[in-house]
N, C-alpha and C positions, 0 to 999 in steps of 0.2 A: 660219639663215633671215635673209635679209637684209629690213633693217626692221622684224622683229619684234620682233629684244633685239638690246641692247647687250653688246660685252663686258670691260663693267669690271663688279666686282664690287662687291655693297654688304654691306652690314655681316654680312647673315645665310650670306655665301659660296657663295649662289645668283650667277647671272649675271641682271643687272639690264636689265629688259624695259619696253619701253616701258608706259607706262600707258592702260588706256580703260573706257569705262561698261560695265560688267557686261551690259548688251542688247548689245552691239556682240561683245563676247569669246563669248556665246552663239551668236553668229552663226557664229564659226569654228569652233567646235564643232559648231555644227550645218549645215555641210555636212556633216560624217559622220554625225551623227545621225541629221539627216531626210532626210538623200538614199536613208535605207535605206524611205521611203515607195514609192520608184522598184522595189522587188520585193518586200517584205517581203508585201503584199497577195497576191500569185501563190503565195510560197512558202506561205502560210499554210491557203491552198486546197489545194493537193499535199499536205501534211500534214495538214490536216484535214476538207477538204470541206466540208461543210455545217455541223457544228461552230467552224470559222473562226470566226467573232462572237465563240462562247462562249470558244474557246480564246486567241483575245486578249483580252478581256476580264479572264482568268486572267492573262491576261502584264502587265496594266495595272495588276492590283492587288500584281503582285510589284514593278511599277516604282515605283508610290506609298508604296508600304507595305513595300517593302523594301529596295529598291538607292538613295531618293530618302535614307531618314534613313543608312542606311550611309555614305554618301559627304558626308551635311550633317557625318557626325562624322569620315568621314577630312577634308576640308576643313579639322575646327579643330583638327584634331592633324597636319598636312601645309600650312601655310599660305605655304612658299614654294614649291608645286608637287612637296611628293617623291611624294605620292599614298602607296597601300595596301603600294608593294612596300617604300618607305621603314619603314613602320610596322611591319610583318613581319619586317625586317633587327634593326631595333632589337631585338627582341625573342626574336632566335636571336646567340647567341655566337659568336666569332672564325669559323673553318670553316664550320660548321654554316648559320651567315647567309651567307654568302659564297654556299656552295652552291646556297641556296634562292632566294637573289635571282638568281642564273644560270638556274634552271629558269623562274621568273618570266617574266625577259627572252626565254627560250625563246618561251612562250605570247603575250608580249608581241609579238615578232616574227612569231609565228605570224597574229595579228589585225590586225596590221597590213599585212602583205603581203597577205593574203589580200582585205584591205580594200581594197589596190590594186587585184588581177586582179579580185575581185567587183562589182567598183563599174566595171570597166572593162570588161568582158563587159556587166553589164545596162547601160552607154552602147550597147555594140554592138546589144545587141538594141533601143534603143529608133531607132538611126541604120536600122539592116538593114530594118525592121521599118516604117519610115516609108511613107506608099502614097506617099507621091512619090517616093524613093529608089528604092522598089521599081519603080515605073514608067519609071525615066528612067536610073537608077543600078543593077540591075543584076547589073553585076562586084563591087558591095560584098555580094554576099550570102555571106562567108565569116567568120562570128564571130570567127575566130581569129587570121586575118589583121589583120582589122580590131582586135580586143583586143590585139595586140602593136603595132598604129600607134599606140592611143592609148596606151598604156605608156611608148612611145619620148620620144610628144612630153612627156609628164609629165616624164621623166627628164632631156629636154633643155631643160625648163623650169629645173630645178634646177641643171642643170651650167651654165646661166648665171647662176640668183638670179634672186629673184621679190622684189618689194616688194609694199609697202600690202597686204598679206591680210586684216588685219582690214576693210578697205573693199571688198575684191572677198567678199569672204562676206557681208558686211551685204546686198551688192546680189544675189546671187545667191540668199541664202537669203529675200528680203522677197518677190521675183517669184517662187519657187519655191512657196513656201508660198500666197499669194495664186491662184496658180494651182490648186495642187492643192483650195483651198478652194473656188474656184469650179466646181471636178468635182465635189467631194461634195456641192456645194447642189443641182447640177443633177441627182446619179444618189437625193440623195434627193428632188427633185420627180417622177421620171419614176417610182421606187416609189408613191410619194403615186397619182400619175394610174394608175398600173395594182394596183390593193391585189393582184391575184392574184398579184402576185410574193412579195410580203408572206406572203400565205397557203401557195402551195406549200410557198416554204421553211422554214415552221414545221409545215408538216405531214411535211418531211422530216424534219425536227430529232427529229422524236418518234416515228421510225420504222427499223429495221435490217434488213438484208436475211443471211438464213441460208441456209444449206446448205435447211431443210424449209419456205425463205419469207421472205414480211416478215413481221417480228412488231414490238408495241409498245416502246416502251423508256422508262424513266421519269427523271422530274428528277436521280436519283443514278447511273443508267447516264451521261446526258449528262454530269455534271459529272465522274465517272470517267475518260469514255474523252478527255473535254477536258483533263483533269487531265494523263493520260497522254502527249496527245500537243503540249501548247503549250509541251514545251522546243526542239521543230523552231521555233519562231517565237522563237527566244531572241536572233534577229540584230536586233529592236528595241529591246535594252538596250543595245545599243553607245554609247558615249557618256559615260558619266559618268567614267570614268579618265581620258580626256582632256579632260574638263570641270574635273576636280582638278588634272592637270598643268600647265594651264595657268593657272591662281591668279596666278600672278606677274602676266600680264598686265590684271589687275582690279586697276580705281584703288586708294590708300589715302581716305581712311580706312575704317575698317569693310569691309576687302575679306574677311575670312571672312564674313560677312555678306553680301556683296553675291554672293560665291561663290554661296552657298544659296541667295539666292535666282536668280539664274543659271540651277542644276541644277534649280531647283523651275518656274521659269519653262519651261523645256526641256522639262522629266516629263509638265508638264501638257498642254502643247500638243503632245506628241508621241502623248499619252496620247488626246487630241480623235482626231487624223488616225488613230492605230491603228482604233480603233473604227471611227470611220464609214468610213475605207478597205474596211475588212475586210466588213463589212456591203453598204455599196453595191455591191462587186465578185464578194462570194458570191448577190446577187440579181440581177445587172444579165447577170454575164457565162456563158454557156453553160459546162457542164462543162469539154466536147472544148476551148475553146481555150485553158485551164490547162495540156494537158500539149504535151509534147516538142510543137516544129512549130507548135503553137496562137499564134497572133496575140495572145493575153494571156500568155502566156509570159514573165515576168521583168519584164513591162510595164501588169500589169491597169489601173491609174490612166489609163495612157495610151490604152489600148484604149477606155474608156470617152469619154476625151476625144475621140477620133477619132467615135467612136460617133453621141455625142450633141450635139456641140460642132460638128463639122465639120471638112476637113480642114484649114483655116487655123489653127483657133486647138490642132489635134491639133496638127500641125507645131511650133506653137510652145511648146507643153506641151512635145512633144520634147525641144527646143533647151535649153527650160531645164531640164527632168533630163540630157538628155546632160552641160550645165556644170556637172551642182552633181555629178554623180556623176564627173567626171573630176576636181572638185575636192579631193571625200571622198578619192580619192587622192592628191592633194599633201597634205593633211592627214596622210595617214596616213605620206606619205615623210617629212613634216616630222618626224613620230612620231618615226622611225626613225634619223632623222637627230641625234635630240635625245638619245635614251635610252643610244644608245654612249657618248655623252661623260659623260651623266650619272652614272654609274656605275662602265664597266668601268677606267677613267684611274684611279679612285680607290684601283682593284686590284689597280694593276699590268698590265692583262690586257686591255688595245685594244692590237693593232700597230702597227707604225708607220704604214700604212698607215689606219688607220683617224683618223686626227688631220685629214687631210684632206678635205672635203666629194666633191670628185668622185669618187675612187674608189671609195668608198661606194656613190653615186650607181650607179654602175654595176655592182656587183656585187648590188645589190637590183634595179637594172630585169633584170638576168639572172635572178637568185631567179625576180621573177613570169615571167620568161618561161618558166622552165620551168614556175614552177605552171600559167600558161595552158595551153601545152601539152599535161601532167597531164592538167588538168581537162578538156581541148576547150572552154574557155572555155565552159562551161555554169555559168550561174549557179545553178542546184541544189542540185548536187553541190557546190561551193565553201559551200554552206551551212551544213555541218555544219562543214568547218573553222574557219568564219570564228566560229560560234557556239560552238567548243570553246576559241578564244582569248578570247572577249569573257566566254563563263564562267568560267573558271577564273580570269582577273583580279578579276573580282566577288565568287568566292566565295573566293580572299585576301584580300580587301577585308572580305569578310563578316567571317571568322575573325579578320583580326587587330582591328576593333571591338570582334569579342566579347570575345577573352581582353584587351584594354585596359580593358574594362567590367567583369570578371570582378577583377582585378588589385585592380580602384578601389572595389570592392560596389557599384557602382550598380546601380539599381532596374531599369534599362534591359537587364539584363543576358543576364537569360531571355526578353524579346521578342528581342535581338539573336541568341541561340542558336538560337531557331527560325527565324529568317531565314537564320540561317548553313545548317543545315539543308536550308529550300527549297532556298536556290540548291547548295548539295550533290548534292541531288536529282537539281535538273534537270540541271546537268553531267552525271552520272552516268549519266543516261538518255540524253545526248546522244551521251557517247562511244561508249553498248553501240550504240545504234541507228544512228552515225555514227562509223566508229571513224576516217575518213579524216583528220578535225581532231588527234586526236591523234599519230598516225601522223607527220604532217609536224610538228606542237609537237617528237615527239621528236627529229629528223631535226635542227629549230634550237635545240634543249636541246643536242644533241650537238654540231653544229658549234661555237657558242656556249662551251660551254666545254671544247673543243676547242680555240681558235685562243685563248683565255683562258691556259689555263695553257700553251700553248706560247708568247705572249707574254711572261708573267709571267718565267719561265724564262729568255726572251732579256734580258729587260730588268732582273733581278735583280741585276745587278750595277753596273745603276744609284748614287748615291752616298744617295737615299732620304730622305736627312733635311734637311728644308727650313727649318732653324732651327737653333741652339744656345743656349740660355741658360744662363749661372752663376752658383749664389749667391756669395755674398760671399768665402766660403772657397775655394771654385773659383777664383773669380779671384785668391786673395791667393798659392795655391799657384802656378797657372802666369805672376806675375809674378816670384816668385823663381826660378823655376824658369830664367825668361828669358835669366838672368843666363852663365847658360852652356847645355850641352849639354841638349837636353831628351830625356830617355829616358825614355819608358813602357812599363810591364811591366804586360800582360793576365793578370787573374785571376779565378776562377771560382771565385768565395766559398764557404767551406764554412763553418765556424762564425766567422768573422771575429774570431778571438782574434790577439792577438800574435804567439804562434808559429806561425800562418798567414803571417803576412807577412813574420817573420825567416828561416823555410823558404824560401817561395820568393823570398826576395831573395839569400841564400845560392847557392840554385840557380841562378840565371840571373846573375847573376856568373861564377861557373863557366862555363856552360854558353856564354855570349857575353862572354866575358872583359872584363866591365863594370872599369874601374877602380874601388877602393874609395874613391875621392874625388869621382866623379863621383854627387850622389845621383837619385836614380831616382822615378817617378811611380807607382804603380798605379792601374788602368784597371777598374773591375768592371761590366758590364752586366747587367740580367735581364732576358731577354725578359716584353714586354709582354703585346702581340697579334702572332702572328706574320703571321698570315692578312691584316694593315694592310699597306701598300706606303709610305707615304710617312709623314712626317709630324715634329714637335718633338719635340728633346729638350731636358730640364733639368739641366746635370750639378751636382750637389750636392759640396762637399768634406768629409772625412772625418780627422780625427787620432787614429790607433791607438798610442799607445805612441812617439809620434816619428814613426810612419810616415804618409805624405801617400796618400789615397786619393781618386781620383774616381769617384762613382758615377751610373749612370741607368740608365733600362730605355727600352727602344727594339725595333722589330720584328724588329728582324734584327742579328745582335753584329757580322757582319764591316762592314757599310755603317756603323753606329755609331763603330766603332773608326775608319776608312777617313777620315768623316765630321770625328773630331775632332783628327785629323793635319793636316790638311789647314784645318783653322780655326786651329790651334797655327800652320802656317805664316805663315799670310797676318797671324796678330794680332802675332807675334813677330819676325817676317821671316829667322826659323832654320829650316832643316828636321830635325824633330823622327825620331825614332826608335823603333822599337816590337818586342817581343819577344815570341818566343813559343816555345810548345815544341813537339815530332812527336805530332800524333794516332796513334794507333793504332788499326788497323778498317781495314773496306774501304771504300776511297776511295767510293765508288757510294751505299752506305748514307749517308757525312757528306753527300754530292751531295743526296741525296731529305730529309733531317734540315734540311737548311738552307733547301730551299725550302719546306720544310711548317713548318718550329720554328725559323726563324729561327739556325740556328746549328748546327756541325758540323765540318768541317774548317778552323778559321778561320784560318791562318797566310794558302795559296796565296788564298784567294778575298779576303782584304784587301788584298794583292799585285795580285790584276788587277780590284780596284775601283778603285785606285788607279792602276794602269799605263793604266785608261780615261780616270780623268776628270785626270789630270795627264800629257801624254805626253811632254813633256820630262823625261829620266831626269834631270836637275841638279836639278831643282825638284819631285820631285817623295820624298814621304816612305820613307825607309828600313825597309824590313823585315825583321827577326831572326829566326831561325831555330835553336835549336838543342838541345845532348840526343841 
């Protein structure tokens, strides 16, 4: 994103982002936030009807009292932006985390596209849906059409770079809001002057209609069947993961601080507008234009504005949800854009193709264009997707708090588990009742790491190790060593006695007809972390008996080996030498050993690590062979 961050790194090996006041960074987050005011009121009627009120009301006190302290405590355990998935990585071992933070990104991708086509369908419905459009315009009355133009322009927003965002969201989200607050003044004066509105719908609240009638229903029927159904309205949590990821760009000092209050500042007034949205639109607006077709469709806030406001300032209500909801989608490409690098580079596991912003760029405006088409750009139906990725990040969010609280004994521990819980729940109820969000999570869990380890695989033979340091004795060895030929002999430590290394010095003499004047190095590795791609090593020196040994552990033996040839060259200005003996096994099995456990056939794969990153055969290090 240009103008957002910088790319030098500072001390913490985040990439270093411009600085601003914590109201201003709420702002960018809340174009995705609150632009979900633009349908969350409609969806929340189609799911609940006349409970709507009660059933956000339920969703308000899961955002206060459950998602607002979850994310105050990822905030100061995630302070330069890794957010919940960072926290969950930590907490699962080599593989294991690897994997899990892939599924993550899965769902991650999943809410954020979804973010895009969602947000750009309800633009649609609020353009189509205009009575002036309608009157004069038309030919625009095709959702889908119209949701792949405003896709396009997104995407060709970014294939050129966008600046100053924190200043176009301050201005978007100040009018946005100011607006929407000016509909709920007025849809609650128009309640106030007619109380029978007031009245019906608490006389419906307290009524059900059966197969043998209407019969009554009491305070624990209503809060039951609101219970049951306010995980469909779960598209009004969106927001706080990338209210965390974005940390970086909140000033110092006291920026986890300023974070919290940030996300608390956001809960609350998101917390206002849910309510009286949801209230004034289940009293103001007729049943029939909630569904399919209905003139409140996707747009109840705006219907109202038309309604009662008139068609001038309806119009301009429009205008400014159409901007803030095409912008919730630059938001979310931003997303999208940011979370590749952040992660999958570190695994090995972006293509090369992914290192570049446009490419990208365009194969995610393809992504949504088939979600549109999927969906028929109905913002409905895109509901459930969009809420099976905003939960499922919430409730790793939830989990990893917990067991961080659980770890530590704090007091905190067993409120955090019941939250963990809800939002368990309401996922859980989301998927049975909406299984499409899932459906597509899998769909980018699988591409995802798919295109992952078939990178990883291209790219293994990379040279890996971004560093070398040696102690004292390291270096005291490879300066004598300098003196003449330098030969190293790879070995794979058994009990590291004497006649460990009289044997195989013996052997490989033999074996590569080493003169007995020439003396010889040994090299011993242990794998660390295999499931790491890159990273330092330290080699330490070792004297056994006369014999000179250099040790370190490192992700992978052959990039290690490969790695410290190739610094012998350049610190010595000799090309060093290196030995080894014939695996036995099938080749295929050491192939899969080396890319999962760092090591397996190491003679050929140190050979064409080495034939990559040195391609002049004169300069580049000698490999032995024999046995």
């Amino acid at each position: 994103m240009h103008g957002v961050q910088e790319t030098d790194a500072d001390g913490s090996g985040q990439p270093r982002h411009v600085q601003h006041r914590w109201w201003q960074v709420m702002c960018l987050t809340g174009v995705d936030y609150f632009s979900t005011l633009g349908y969350q009121p409609g969806i929340a009627f189609v799911a609940a009807g006349v409970l709507s009120p009660i059933a956000t009301l339920i969703l308000v006190l899961l955002t206060l009292f459950g998602a607002l302290p979850i994310y105050g405590r990822v905030a100061a355990e995630s302070p330069h932006g890794q957010g919940s998935i960072s926290m969950l990585e930590s907490l699962l071992s080599r593989w294991k985390g690897k994997l899990f933070v892939l599924a993550l990104l899965g769902f991650a991708a999943t809410d954020y596209v979804i973010t895009i086509t969602l947000s750009a369908a309800d633009a649609t419905e609020h353009i189509i849906h205009n009575p002036f459009i309608e009157e004069h315009f038309k030919f625009l009355d095709h959702p889908i059409g119209v949701t792949l133009l405003l896709i396009t322009v997104l995407a060709a927003v970014f294939l050129k770079g966008f600046k100053e965002a924190i200043g176009i969201a301050v201005f978007l989200v100040t009018i946005y809001l100011t607006l929407n607050l000016i509909v709920i003044a007025v849809g609650i004066y128009e309640i106030a002057l007619h109380p029978s509105l007031f009245s019906e719908w608490r006389a419906a609240l307290w009524v059900t209609t059966t197969t043998s009638g209407i019969e009554p229903r009491g305070i624990l029927m209503v809060l039951g069947l609101s219970l049951l159904v306010f995980p469909k309205l779960a598209l009004g949590l969106s927001g706080f993961e990338t209210g965390v990821a974005v940390m970086p760009l909140v000033e110092n000092p006291n920026r986890i601080e300023k974070t919290r209050k940030m996300l608390r500042t956001a809960a609350l007034l998101m917390s206002f507008f849910l309510i009286c949205s949801s209230f004034v639109t289940t009293l103001l607006i007729p049943a029939a234009e909630f569904q399919e077709g209905g003139k409140a469709q996707g747009r109840a806030l705006a219907f109202i504005a038309h309604q009662y406001l008139g068609e001038s300032f309806g119009t301009a209500y429009d205008i400014s949800t159409i901007l803030i909801l095409w912008f919730a989608g630059a938001s979310a490409m931003a997303g999208l854009l940011n979370i590749v690098p952040r992660y999958l580079p570190r695994y090995g596991m972006a293509p090369n193709w992914a290192r570049a912003t446009r490419p990208l760029v365009i194969v995610f405006a393809l992504i949504c264009f088939a979600i549109t088409l999927i969906f028929s750009a109905d913002v409905e139906a895109q509901g459930g997707a969009y809420a099976t990725g905003v939960l499922v990040l919430m409730s790793s969010a939830a989990i990893a708090v917990t067991i961080s609280s659980w770890r530590r004994e704090q007091s905190t521990k067993w409120a955090f588990l019941i939250i963990s819980l809800v939002f368990a729940y309401t996922t859980i109820t989301n998927i049975i009742e909406r299984p499409d969000g899932i459906k597509i999570a899998a769909i980018f869990i699988f591409g995802i790491v798919l295109a992952s380890f078939i990178s990883r695989a291209m790219r293994t033979t990379e040279i890996r190790i971004a560093k070398i340091e040696y102690d004292e004795t390291a270096q005291r060895f490879i300066t004598e060593f300098a003196e003449g030929e330098i030969r190293i002999v790879t070995n794979r430590r058994e009990d590291g006695h004497i006649e460990e290394y009289r044997f195989k010095e013996h052997e490989k003499r033999i074996d590569n007809h080493i003169p007995s004047s020439d003396p010889i190095l040994f090299y011993e590795i242990d794998v660390s972390d295999a499931s790491e791609f890159t990273g330092q090593i330290r080699i330490s020196g070792v004297d056994i008996g006369g014999y000179r040994i250099l040790r370190t552990h490192a992700p992978a033996v052959p990039n290690a080996i490969a790695a410290l040839l190739l610094n012998l060259r350049d610190k010595t200005g000799k090309i060093p030498h290196v030995y080894f003996g014939w695996s036995e096994g099938n080749p295929i099995q050491y192939l899969i050993r080396y890319l999962l456990f760092g090591e397996g056939d190491t003679a050929p794969v140190t050979r064409e690590i080495l034939r990559q990153a040195e391609p002049d055969p004169e300069l580049r290090p000698s490999v032995h062979v024999g046995g």
